[in-house]
C-alpha positions in Angstrom: -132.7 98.3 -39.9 -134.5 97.9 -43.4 -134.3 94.1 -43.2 -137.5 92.4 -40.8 -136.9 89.3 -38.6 -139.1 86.7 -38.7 -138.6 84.2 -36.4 -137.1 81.9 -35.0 -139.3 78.8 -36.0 -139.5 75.8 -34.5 -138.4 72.5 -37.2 -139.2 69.1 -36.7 -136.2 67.3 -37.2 -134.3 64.5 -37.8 -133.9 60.8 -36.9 -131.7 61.5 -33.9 -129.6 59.2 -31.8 -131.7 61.0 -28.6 -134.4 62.8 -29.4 -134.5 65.9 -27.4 -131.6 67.5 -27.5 -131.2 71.2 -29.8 -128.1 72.8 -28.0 -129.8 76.5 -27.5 -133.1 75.7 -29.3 -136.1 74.1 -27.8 -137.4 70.4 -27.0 -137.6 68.0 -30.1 -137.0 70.7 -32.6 -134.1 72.9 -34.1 -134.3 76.5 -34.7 -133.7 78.9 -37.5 -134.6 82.5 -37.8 -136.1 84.0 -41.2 -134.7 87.9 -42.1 -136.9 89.5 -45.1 -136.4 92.9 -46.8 -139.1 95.5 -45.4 -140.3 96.3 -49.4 -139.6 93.3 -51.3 -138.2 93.3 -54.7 -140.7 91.3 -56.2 -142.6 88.6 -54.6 -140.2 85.8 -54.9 -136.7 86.1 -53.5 -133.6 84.4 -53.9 -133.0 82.6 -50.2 -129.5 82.8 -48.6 -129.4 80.1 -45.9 -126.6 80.1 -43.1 -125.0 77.2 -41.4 -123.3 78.5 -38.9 -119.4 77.4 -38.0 -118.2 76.8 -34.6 -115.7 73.7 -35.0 -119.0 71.5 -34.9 -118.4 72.7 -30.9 -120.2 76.4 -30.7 -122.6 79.1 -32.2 -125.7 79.4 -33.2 -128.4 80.7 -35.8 -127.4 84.1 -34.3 -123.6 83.8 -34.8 -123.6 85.7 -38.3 -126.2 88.1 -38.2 -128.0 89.1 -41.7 -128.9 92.5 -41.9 -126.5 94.2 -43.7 -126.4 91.6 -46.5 -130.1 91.7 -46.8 -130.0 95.4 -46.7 -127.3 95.8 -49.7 -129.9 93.5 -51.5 -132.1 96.3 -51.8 -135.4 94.4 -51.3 -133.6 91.1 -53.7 -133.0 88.6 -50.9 -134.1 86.5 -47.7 -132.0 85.3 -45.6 -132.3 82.2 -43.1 -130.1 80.9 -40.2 -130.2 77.9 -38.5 -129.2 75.7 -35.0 -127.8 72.2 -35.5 -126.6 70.0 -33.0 -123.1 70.2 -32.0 -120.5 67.9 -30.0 -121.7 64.6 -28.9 -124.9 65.5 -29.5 -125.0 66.0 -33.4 -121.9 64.2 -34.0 -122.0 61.0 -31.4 -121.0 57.6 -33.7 -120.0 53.9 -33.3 -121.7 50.8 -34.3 -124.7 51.4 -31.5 -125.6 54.7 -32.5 -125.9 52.8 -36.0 -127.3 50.4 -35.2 -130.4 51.8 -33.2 -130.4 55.5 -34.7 -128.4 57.5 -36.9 -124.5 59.1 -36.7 -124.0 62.7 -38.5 -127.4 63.9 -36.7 -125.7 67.8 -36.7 -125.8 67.2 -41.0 -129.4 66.1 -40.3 -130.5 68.7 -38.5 -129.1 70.8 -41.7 -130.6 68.9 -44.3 -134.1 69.2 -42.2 -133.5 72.7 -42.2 -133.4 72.8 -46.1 -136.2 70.7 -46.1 -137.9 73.2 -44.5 -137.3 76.0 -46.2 -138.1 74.1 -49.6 -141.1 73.4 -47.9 -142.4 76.9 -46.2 -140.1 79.7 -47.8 -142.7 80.6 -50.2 -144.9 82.0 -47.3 -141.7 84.2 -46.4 -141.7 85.8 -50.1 -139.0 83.2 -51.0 -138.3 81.5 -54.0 -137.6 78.2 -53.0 -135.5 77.6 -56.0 -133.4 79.9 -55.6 -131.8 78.6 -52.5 -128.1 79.3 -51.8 -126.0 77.5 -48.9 -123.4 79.3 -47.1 -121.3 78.8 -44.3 -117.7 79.6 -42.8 -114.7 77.7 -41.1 -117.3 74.3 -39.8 -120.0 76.0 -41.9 -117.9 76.0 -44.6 -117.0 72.1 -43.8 -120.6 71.9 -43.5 -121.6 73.2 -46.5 -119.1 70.3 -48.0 -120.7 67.6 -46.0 -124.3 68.9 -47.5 -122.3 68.1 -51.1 -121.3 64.9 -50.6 -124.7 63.8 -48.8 -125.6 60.4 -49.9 -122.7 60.2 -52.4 -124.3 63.5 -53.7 -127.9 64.2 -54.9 -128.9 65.0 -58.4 -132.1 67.4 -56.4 -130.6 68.9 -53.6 -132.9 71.5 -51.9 -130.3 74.1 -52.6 -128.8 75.9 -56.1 -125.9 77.0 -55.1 -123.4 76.8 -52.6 -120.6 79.6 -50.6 -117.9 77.5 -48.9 -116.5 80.2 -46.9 -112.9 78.5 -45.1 -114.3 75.4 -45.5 -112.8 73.4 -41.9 -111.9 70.0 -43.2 -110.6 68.6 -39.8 -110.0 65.2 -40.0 -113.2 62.4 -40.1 -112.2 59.7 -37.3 -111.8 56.3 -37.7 -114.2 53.5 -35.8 -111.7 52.8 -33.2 -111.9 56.3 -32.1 -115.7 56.3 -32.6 -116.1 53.5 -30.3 -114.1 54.9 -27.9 -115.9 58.4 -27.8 -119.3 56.2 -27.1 -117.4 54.5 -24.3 -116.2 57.1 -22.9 -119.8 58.8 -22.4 -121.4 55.4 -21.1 -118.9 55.0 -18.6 -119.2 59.1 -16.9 -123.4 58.5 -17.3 -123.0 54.9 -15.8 -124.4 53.1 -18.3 -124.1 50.2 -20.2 -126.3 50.9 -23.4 -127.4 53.7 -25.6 -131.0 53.2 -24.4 -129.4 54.5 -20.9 -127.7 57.3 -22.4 -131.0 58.5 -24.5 -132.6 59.0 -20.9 -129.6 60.6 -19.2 -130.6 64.9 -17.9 -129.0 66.9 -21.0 -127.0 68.3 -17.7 -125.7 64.9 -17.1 -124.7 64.5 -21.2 -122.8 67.9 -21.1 -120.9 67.1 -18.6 -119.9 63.4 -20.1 -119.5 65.0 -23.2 -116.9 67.1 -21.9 -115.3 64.4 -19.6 -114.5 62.5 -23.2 -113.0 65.9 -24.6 -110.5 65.8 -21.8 -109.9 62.6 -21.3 -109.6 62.5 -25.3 -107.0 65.5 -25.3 -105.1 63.9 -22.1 -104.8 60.7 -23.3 -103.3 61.7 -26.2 -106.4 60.7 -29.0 -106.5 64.4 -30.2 -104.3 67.3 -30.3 -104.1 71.0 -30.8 -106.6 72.7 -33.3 -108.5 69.4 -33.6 -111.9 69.0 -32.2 -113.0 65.7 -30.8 -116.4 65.6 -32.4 -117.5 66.1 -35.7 -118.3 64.6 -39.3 -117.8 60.9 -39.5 -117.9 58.6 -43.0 -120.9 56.5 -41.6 -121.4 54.8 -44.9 -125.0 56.3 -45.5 -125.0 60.0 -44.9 -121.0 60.3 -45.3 -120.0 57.5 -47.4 -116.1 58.4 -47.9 -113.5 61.0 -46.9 -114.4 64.3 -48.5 -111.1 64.2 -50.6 -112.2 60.9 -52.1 -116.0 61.8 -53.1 -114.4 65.0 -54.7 -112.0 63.1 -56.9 -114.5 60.5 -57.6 -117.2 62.9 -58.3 -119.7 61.8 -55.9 -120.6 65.6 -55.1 -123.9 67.7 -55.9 -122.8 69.2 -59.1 -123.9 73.1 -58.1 -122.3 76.3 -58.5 -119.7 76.8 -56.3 -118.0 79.8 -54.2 -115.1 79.0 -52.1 -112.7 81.3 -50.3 -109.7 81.5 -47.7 -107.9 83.7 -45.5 -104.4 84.8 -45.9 -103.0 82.8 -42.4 -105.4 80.0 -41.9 -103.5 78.0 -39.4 -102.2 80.3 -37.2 -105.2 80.6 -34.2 -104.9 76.2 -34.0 -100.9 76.3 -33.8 -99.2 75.9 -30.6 -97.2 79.0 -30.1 -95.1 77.3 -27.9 -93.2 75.0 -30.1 -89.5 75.7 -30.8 -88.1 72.8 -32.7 -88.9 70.4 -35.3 -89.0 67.7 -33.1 -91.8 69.5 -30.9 -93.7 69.9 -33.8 -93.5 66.3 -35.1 -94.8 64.8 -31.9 -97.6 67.4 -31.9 -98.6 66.5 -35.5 -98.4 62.7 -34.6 -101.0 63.3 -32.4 -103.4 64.7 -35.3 -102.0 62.6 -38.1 -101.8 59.2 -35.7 -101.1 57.0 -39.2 -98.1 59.5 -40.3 -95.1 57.3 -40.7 -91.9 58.3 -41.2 -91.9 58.7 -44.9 -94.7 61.0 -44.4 -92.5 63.5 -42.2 -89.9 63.3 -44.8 -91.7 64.6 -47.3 -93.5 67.0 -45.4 -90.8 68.9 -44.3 -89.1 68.8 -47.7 -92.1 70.6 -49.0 -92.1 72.8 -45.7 -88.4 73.5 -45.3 -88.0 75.3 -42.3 -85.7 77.7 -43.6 -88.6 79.3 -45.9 -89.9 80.0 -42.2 -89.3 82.8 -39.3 -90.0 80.1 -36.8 -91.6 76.9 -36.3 -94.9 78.4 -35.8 -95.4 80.4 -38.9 -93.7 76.9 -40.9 -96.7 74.7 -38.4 -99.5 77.4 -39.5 -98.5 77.2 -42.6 -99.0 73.2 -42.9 -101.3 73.2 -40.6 -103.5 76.0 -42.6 -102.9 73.5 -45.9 -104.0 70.9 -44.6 -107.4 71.7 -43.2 -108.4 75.0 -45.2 -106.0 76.2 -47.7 -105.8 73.1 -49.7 -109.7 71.8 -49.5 -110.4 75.0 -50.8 -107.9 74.0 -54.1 -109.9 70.3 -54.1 -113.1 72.0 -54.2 -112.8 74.6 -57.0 -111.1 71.8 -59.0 -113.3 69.5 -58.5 -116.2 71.4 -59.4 -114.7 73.4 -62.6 -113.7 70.4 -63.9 -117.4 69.4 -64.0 -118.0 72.4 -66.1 -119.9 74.1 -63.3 -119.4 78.0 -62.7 -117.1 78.2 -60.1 -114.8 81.2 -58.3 -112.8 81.7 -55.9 -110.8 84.3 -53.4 -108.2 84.4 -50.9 -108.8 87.0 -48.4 -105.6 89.3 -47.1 -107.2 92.2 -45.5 -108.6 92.5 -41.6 -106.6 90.1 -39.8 -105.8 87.9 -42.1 -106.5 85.5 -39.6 -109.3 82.3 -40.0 -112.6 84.6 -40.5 -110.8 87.3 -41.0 -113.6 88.1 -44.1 -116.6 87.6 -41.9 -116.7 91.3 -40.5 -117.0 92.6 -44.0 -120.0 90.1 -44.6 -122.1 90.2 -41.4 -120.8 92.8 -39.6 -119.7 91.8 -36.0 -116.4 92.6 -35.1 -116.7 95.4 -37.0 -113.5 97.1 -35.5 -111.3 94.9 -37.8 -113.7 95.5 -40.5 -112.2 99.1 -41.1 -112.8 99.5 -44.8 -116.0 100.3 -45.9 -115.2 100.0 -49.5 -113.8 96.5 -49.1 -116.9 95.5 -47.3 -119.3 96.8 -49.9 -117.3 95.0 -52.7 -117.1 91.5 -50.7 -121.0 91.6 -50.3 -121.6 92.7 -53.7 -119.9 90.0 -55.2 -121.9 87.5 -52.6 -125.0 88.9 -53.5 -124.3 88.8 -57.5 -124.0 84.8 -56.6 -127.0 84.5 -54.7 -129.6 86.5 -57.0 -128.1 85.4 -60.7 -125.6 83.1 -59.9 -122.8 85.4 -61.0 -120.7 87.6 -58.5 -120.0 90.2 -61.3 -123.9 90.9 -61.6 -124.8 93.4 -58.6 -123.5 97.0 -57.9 -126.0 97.8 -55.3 -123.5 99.3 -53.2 -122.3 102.0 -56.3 -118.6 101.1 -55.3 -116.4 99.8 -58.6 -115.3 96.3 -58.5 -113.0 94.5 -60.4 -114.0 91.4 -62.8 -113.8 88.0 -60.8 -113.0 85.5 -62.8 -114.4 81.7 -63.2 -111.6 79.3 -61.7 -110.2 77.7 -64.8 -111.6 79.5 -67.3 -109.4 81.1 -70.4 -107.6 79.3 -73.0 -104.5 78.8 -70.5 -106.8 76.4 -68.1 -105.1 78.8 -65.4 -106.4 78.3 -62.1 -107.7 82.3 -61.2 -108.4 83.1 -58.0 -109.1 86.5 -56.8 -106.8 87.9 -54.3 -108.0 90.7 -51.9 -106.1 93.0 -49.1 -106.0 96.8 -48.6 -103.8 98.0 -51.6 -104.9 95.5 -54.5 -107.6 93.5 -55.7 -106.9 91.6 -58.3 -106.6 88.2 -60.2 -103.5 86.0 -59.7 -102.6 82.3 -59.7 -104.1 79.8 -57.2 -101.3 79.6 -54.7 -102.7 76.2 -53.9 -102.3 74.4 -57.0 -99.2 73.6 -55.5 -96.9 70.1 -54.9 -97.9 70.8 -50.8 -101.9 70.2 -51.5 -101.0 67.2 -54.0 -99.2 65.6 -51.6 -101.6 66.1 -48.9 -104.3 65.2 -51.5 -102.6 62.0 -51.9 -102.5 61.3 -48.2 -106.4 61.6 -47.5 -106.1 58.5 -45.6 -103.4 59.3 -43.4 -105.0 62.9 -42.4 -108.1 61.3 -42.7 -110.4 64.3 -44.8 
């Protein structure tokens, strides 16, 4: 390997509903691991920073690996991954946690992670502003939530942001909340959150999970959802994500968002046969879907333009948490005038991640094109050195011209599209009646 690690360092970090707790890191700090080039290009590099994904649930600064971007970089780049906290830990709200600490801790931890590197990259080679944010499926989400921080910052400690899949599952409401909180005082025994801070982590993990199941059993949650996540506290979150994009409360930075081709498919049931099975499971997600909502779901979503109920729940399903945030984002951000592109990914699986072999390498028996893989981390590095994904060639491979998203005379809405036998610019297949009307229902899915 040309690229050298340096790491991982301890952070201190934020104001945290119980101190201790770093799934995977160490006591009272999160953990992020520094990769530099060998012979650096010059003595101040552009910074890639990694949020890892995970459903807010798993992972972990090792879960997308760095090397052979900071390889194709040729000496241009540094690249840092990080921990945050996940589950109940990170993501653990209701009005005592507000009250006496802070909700969204896991966006925290990020935002202490940026900090950080503001802070300390310089004594890596880095350039600390020349910081780009990336991150897939909750990473991607992630990398949203670090948009809409505090109604959006005009400084954020970052340039630039990659939105890779961005997961937009849906924010729950305070009755939920409070019922997630009660749920882990009544497995630890305990009537307060000053109980619950001095719980064994032991003890928490296995509360924590006792409210997943009892959660999914009960009905509160359903398939594909996770129980913990992203809340709108008022501070950190202060509205759905759909709502702070249309109202322009966003960090107004460069933006790179993709998708995969079948986005829904690994969080459908693939044991559902009929509409009405499908209904009842969506019920479950979408608890405030009334029956107009259905009507007009399924007139958008015929099932006749479907082999089966599960490619037609994928297919909504897919809209709703990926497909169509990925259409709000690029929108919302080109409409700004800010330099914005994006791609839909066909090739590999297809499947959610289905790009991430190509990237970072693991899995690499589904990333069986080595010119694809060169292109897709060109174009990432163009972004993260000069803010333009047509800029780097450092892999020799030809490329075709990626165009900004809604740029031209036509106000067309480009994306680049990407599988085996063509690359190439087409319209954004999301720009569609499907993601205006779910746009329109942020309340009732809740992102």
């Amino acid at each position: 390997m040309d690229a050298t690690a340096r790491g991982p360092v301890c952070v201190q970090g934020a104001p945290f509903w119980r101190q201790t707790i770093t799934p995977g890191g160490s006591e009272d700090c999160l953990l992020l691991d520094v990769l530099v080039p060998q012979t650096p290009a010059n003595s101040y590099l552009p910074v890639l920073v990694q949020i890892h994904g995970g459903g807010y649930d798993q992972g972990n600064s090792e879960s997308n690996p760095g090397y052979m971007m900071v390889n194709q970089s040729e000496g241009g780049m540094i690249y840092v991954s990080m921990q945050y906290r996940l589950d109940a830990f990170g993501f653990l709200d209701g009005g005592a946690v507000r009250e006496n600490g802070a909700a969204n801790v896991g966006l925290l931890d990020q935002r202490a992670a940026l900090h950080w590197v503001q802070r300390n990259i310089r004594a890596f080679g880095g350039d600390p502003s020349k910081v780009t944010i990336i991150g897939g499926s909750a990473g991607g989400g992630s990398v949203m939530n670090q948009m809409i921080m505090y109604g959006g910052v005009s400084n954020p400690p970052f340039r630039a942001a990659i939105a890779e899949y961005p997961w937009w599952q849906s924010y729950k409401n305070q009755t939920i909340l409070e019922q997630q909180y009660s749920e882990m005082l009544t497995y630890t025994n305990c009537s307060n959150l000053s109980c619950l801070r001095n719980q064994t982590t032991e003890t928490l993990i296995n509360a924590m999970q006792y409210t997943m199941d009892t959660g999914y059993n009960t009905g509160v949650y359903g398939w594909g959802d996770f129980y913990y996540g992203p809340t709108v506290d008022g501070d950190v979150i202060r509205d759905l994500p759909s709502n702070e994009f249309k109202r322009g409360h966003f960090t107004k930075v460069p933006l790179i968002v993709n998708r995969d081709g079948f986005e829904g498919y690994n969080y459908s049931p693939k044991n559902e046969t009929t509409q009405a099975m499908e209904t009842l499971d969506l019920q479950t997600i979408w608890p405030y879907a009334k029956k107009s909502f259905f009507t007009r779901l399924y007139e958008l979503y015929p099932a006749d333009e479907f082999n089966s109920t599960l490619f037609q729940r994928q297919q909504l399903y897919g809209d709703y948490i990926i497909d169509c945030p990925t259409y709000y984002m690029a929108t919302a951000t080109s409409d700004w005038g800010l330099p914005t592109w994006k791609l839909i990914f066909n090739a590999g699986t297809e499947l959610h991640g289905a790009d991430s072999p190509f990237l970072w390498g693991f899995g690499t028996s589904t990333a069986n094109n080595a010119t694809l893989a060169n292109i897709m981390k060109d174009w990432y590095l163009g972004f993260v050195l000069n803010l333009d994904p047509n800029s780097v060639s450092n892999s020799g491979t030809p490329k075709p011209e990626w165009p900004q998203y809604q740029s031209g005379e036509d106000f067309g809405f480009s994306v680049m599209d990407v599988n085996y036998t063509m690359m190439g610019v087409i319209p954004d297949m999301d720009a569609s009646a499907r993601c205006d009307f779910f746009h329109g229902q942020s309340y009732v899915v809740r992102n």
